[in-house]
N, C-alpha and C positions, 0 to 999 in steps of 0.2 A: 437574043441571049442564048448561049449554049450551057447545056447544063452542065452541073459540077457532079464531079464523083466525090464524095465525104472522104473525109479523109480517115483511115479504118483506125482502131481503137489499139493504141502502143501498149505493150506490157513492162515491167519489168517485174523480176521475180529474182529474190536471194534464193540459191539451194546450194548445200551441202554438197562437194566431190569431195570423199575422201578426208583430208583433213584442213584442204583451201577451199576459202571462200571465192565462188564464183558470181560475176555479172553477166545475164547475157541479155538482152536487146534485141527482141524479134518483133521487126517492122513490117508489115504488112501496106504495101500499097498496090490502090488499085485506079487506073484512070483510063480513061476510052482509049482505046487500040495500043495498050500495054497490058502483056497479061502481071501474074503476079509477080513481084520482085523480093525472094526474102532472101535477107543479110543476117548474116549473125557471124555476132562480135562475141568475142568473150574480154575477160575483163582487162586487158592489158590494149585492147583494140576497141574500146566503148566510144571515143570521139571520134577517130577516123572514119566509124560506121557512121554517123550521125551525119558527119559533113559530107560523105556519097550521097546520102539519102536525097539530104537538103540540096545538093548538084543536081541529082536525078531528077525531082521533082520542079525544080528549075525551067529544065532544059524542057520537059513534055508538057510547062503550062507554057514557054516558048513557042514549039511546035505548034498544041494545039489554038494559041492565039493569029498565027498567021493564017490558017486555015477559015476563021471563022470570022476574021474582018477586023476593023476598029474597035468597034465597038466590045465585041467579044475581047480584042487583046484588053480593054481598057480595065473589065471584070476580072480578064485572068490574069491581070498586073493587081488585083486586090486579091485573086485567089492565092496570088503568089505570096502576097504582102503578108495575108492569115497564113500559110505556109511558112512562112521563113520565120513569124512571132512562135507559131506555135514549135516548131523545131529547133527557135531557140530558148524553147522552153526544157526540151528534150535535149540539146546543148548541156544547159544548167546542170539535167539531170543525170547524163552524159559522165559531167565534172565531178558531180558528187558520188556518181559510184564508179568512177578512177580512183578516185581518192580514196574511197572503202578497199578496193582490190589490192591497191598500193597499200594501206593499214593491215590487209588480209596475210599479204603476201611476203612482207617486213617483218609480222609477229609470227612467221611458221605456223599460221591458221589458228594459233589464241583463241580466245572469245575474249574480248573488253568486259570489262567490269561495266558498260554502261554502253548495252546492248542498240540502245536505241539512235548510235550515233553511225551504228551498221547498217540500216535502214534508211534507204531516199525518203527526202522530205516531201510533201504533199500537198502544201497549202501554194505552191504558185500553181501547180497545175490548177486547182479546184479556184483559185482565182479568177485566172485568163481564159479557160475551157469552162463555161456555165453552163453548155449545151451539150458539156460530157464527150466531145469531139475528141479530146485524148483521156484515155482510161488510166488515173489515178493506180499505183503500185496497190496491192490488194491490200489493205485496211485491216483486215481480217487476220493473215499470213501475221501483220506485225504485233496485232492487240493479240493473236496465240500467240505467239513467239512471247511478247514480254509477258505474258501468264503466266508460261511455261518455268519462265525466268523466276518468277519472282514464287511458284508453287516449287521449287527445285532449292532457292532461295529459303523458304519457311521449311521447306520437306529437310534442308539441311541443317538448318536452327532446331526444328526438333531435335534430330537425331546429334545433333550437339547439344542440346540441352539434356537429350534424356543422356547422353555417355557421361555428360559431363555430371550429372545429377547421381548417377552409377557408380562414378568414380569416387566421388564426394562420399558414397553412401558405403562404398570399399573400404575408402580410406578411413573413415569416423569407426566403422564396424571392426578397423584390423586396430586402429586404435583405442578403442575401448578392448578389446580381446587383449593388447597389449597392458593397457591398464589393469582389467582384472586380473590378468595373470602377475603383473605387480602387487596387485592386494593380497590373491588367494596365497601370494609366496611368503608374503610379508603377514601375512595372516597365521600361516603354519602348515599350509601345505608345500613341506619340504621333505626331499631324500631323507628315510630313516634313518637315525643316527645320532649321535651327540653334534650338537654344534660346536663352531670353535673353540668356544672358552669353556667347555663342559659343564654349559648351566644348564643348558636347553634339550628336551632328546623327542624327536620326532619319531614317532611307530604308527605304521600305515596310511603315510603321508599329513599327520595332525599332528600338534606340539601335544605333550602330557600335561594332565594336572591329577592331582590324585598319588596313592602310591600305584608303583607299578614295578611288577618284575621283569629287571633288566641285568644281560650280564651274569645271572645266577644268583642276584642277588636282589635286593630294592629299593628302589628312591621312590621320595617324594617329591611333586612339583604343587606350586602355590596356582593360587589363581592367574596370574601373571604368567603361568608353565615355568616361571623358575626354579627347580632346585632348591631345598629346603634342606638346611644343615647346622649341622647341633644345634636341634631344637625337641621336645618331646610333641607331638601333634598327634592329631587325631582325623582317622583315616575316612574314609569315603564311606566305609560300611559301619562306624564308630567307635572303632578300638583305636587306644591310643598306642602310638611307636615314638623311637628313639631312632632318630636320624644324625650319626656322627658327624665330625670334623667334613669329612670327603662325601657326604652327601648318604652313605650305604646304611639301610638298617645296624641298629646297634643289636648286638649282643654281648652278654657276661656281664662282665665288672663298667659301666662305662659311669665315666666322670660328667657332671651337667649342673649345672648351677650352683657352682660349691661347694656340690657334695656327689653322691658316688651312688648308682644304683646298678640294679641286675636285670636282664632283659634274659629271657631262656631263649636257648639256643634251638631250638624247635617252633615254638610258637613266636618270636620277638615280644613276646607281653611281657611286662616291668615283673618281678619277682617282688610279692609283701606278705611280710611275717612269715621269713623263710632263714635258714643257715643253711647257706649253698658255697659250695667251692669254685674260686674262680680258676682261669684258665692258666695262671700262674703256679696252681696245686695249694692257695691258702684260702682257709673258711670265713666266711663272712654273714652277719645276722644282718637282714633287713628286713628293718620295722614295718607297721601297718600304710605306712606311706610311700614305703619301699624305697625309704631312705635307707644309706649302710647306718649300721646300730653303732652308739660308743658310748658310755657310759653303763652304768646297771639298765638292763632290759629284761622284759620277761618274755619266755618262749617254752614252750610246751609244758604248759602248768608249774617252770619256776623259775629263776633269777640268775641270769650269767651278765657278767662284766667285759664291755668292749674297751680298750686301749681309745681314746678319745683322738691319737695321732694317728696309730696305726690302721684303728676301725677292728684289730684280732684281736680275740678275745683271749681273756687273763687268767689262766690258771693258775691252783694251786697259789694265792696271795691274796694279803691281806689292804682292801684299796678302798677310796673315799669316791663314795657316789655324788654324784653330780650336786644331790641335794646338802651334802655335807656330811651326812654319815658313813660309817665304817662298816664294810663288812669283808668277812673273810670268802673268799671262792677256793674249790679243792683241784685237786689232778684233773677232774672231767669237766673243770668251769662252773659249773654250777654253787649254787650261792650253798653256805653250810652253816645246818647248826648241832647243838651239841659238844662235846668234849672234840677239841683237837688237837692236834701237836703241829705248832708251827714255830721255826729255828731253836726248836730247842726245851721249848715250854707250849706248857697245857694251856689252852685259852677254851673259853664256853662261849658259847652262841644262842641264844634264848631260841627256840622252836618257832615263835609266833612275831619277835620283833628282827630277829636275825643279825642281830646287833650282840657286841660282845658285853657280858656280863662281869661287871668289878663291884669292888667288896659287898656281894653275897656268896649262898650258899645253894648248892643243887647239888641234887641227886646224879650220880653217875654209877660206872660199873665198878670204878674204882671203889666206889663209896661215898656218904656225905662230903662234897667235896666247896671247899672256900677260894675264892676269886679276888687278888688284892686289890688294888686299887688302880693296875693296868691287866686287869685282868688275869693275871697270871694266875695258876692253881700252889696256894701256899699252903694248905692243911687237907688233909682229910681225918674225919670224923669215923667211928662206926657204925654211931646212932644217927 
């Protein structure tokens, strides 16, 4: 029996040139009186390297079978036979990384989405070779590589989740900014100014409520910040005002429920228990409620009569108070009593009822003097 030289341990190895995938095939054989033979194929040449190999290895178990007899050919026709199984296992293997350099080399160096089909198979070598006589592609190379894959894989899902989490958190954060900025706008933080329809008036970015000096002048706004108009209210600090037709503090003479009141032109407070001139140049009495006066009223310890149309008071005539009685007012308004002359004839005015005096007698300068029975003076006396 002539002995055998094992047959050395085949590699194959994926690496990276540049941006193609490359195979290459470094076969080491060694057998008595040949020295080392290495072939390397790259991956466009992985089968034709194979089937040299398998010629090669042919012809020198040939050889060294006629050298060493019968017997010897009949072993190295078995050494041939494990040769030619095991090479057409590296055939197979041959095919299938043609086939990846062809996938390589068609996608302009890609990677697949499903790395592991870039990778020679393993399970027929580890099959047919139990005694490890062809060395399996390294194991190792492929369980890193899909590691690789699959921490590159999650290392990208983070960082897709966190942009996408970021984004999310951008966008909710610019949409509520947008929101608030809707409310704060619609709230009353607006440009100073009157609003369109001149209800509303923004000062330093806030709607008003209150009165407030605007313009030179003043408004009031409600709780609502609307605009309060002919109405008489009462202010923030507790005085009450007159707020016109057009929204502006009142002053003077201003009309309001009916009736007619006076606001001064300095303070705006309502004028009571006064005879002040409005801005027309005519006099007017306003009562303790700071109503305009009409009728008999009394003002600074005595009795003058307002025109109940006019609201002007009534000099110099003789006119029926509200209550039904008569009395006479002179040149300066004021109520009279005493001897007077009015169109023509003498009429008396009792001191204490102010009411005119008919058929008696009183005392005057004239003399004991007699009152008929419209009052007129018909006699005087000396006693």
């Amino acid at each position: 029996m002539s002995s055998k030289k094992p047959l050395e341990k085949n590699r194959f190895k994926m690496y990276k040139a540049g941006k193609t995938w490359l195979v290459a095939g470094i076969a080491f054989l060694a057998f008595a009186g040949f020295g080392g033979i290495a072939v390397h194929a790259d991956a466009g040449q992985a089968t034709a390297t194979s089937n040299v190999t398998t010629t090669q290895a042919q012809t020198s178990n040939s050889n060294d079978s006629n050298l060493a007899g019968s017997q010897t050919t009949n072993d190295e026709k078995s050494t041939t036979t494990s040769v030619v199984d095991a090479n057409a296992t590296k055939s197979d293997n041959s095919v299938t990384t043609t086939d990846t350099a062809k996938s390589a080399n068609t996608d302009n160096g890609a990677v697949k989405d499903d790395q592991s089909k870039d990778v020679p198979a393993t399970s027929d070598n580890n099959d047919q070779n139990k005694d490890d006589s062809v060395t399996t592609p390294d194991s190792k190379d492929a369980t890193a590589s899909n590691s690789d894959v699959k921490a590159n894989d999650d290392s990208s899902k983070g960082q897709d989740a966190t942009t996408t989490a970021t984004n999310v958190s951008t966008n909710d954060a610019n949409t509520t900014a947008n929101d608030n900025k809707t409310v704060i706008l619609s709230a009353g933080n607006q440009p100073d100014g009157w609003n369109t329809d001149h209800t509303q008036y923004t000062q330093g970015g806030q709607l008003l409520t209150g009165v407030h000096n605007i313009d030179g002048t003043y408004y009031d706004f409600d709780e609502n910040h609307n605009i309060i108009k002919n109405n008489y209210v009462q202010s923030q600090w507790g005085l009450w005002y007159m707020f016109g037709d057009d929204g502006r503090i009142s002053t003077d003479v201003t009309a309001w429920s009916g009736t007619y009141y006076y606001f001064d032109h300095s303070t705006y407070l309502r004028v009571d228990n006064d005879y002040v001139q409005s801005r027309w140049g005519d006099w007017y009495l306003f009562g303790n409620n700071g109503q305009v006066a009409s009728g008999v009223n009394v003002w600074s310890g005595t009795y003058y009569y307002f025109d109940p149309i006019t609201h002007l008071r009534v000099d110099n005539n003789y006119v029926q108070s509200q209550w039904g009685l008569w009395y006479m007012f002179g040149n300066d308004g004021r109520i009279v009593t005493g001897l007077v002359d009015w169109y023509g004839s003498k009429y008396y005015f009792d001191e204490n009822t102010y009411t005119k005096v008919t058929n008696d007698w009183r005392d005057t300068h004239l003399g004991h003097a007699h009152f008929n029975a419209d009052g007129v003076l018909d006699a005087v006396s000396d006693a």
